[in-house]
C-alpha positions in Angstrom: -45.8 -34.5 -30.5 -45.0 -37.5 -32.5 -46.9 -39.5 -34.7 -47.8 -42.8 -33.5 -47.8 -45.9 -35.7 -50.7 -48.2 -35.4 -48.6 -50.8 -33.6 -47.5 -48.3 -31.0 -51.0 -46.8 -30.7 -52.0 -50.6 -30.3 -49.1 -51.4 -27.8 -50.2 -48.8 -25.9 -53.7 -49.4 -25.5 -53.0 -53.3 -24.9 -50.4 -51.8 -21.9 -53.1 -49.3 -20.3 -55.8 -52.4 -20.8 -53.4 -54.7 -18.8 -52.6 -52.3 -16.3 -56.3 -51.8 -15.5 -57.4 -55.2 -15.3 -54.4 -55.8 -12.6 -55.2 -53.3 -10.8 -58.9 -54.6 -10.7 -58.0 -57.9 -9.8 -55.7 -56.5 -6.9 -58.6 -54.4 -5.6 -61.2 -57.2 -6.1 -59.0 -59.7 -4.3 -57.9 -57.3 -1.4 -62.2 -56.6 -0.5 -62.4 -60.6 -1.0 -60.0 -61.0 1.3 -61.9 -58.4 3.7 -64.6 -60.4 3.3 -63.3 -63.3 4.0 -62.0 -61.9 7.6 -65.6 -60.6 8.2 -66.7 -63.9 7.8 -64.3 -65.7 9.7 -65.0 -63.3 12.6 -68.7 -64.3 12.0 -68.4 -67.8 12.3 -66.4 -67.3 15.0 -69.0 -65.0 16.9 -71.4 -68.1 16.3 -69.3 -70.5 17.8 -68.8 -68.2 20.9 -72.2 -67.6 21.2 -73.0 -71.4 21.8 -70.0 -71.5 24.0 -68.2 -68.8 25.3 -64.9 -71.5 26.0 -64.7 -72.3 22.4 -63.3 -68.8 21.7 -60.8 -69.5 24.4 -59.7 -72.6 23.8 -59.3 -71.3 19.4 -57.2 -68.4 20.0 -54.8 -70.6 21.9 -54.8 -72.9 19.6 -54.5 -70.5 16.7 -51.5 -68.8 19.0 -49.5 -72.5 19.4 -50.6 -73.3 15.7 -48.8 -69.7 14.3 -45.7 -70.1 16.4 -45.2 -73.7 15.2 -45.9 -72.5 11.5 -43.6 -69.8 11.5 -40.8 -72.1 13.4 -41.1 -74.2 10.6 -40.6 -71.7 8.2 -43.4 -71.9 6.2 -44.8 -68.7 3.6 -46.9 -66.6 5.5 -49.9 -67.0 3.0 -49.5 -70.8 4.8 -49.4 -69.5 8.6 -52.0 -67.1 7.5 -54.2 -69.7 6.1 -53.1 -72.5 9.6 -54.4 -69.6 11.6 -57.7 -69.1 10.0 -58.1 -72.8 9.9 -57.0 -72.8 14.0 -59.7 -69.9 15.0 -62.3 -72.2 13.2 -61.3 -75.8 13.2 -63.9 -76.9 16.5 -66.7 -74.8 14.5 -68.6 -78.0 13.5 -69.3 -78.1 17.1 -72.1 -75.9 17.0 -73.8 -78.9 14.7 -73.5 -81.4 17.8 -75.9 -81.6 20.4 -75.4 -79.4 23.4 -76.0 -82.5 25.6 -73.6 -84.9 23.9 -70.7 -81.8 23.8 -71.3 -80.7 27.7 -71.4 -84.3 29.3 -69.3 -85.0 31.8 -68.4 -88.3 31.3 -66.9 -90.5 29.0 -68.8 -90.9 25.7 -69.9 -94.6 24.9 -69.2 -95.2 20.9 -72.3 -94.1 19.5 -71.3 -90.8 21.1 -68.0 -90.9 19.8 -69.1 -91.3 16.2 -71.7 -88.5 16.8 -69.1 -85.9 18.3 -66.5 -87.0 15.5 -68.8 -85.4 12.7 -68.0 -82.1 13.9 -64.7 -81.7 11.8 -66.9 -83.0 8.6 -69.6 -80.1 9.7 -66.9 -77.6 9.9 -65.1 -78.3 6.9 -68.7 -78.2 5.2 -69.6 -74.6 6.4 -65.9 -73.4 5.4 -65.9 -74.7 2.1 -69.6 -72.9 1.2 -67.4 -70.0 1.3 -65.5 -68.9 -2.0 -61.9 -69.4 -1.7 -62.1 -71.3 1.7 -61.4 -74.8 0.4 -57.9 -75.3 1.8 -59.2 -74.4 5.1 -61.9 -76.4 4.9 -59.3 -78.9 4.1 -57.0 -78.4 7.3 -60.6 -78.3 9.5 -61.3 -82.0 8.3 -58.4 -83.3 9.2 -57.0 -81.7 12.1 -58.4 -85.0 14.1 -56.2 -87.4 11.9 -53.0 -89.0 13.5 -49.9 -89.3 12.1 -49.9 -93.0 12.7 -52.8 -93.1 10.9 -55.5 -93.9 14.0 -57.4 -90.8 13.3 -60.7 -89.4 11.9 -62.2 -88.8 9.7 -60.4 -90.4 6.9 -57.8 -92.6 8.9 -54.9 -90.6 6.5 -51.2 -90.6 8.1 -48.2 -89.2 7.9 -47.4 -86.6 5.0 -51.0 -87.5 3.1 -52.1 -85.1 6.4 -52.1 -81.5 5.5 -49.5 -79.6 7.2 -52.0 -77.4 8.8 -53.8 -80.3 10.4 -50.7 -81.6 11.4 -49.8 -78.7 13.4 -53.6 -77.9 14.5 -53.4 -81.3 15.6 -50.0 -81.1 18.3 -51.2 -77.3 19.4 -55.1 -78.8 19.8 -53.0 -81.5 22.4 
């Protein structure tokens, strides 16, 4: 064969190096992305556990939230990341009292205050979790109004993730 310079020999090796490192990175993110779907499925069994409606109530909200994010033609990375956010976004309910989350009647405004942490207790849990902060993000804010009336920050209009905003109408 032919006689290879030291630049091509170089070249070459730089190319193979390259090549391996991408497809390193591909396979590590594809098993943290498995893991990522284990875990949501986890915290998702844990909610379901403390109340068997939750699970209910989440997939038909994650089912609205998807068809909204696909009508509006957002990337699928997005409507992948509204629907993770949608399975989990009542999860900070299993850090509120059974008592206060099964009453019956209306809650006075201590209450109120106390069942409104739950979207801060979510978002916490999610954002533990490596490359979970935009969800977490969407979690937190899926109570905000677009007039600006909601929880927990009081944002409104646009400053309102997109995902929150569509949690938000499908959660209705």
């Amino acid at each position: 064969g032919a006689q290879l310079s030291l630049c091509d020999w170089k070249r070459e090796a730089d190319v193979d190096m390259y090549r391996d490192k991408t497809l390193q990175h591909h396979e590590r993110a594809q098993s943290q992305g498995r893991e990522m779907r284990e875990l949501i499925a986890c915290l998702i069994a844990t909610g379901e556990a403390k109340d068997p409606c939750m699970a209910h109530h989440s997939e038909h909200v994650n089912r609205l939230s998807v068809m909204i994010a696909r009508q509006l033609g957002l990337s699928e990375k997005t409507v992948a990341q509204i629907s993770d956010a949608a399975q989990l976004h009542d999860i900070g309910e299993i850090g509120v009292s059974d008592l206060l989350r099964l009453k019956k009647s209306a809650l006075n405004k201590t209450e109120q205050a106390e069942m409104r942490k739950h979207v801060q207790i979510g978002a916490q849990i999610i954002a533990r979790a490596p490359g979970m902060g935009e969800i977490a993000q969407i979690v937190l804010h899926h109570h905000e109004r677009y007039d600006g009336a909601g929880y927990p920050d009081s944002l409104e209009k646009e400053d309102i993730p997109i995902g929150s905003r569509i949690i938000a109408i499908a959660d209705s």
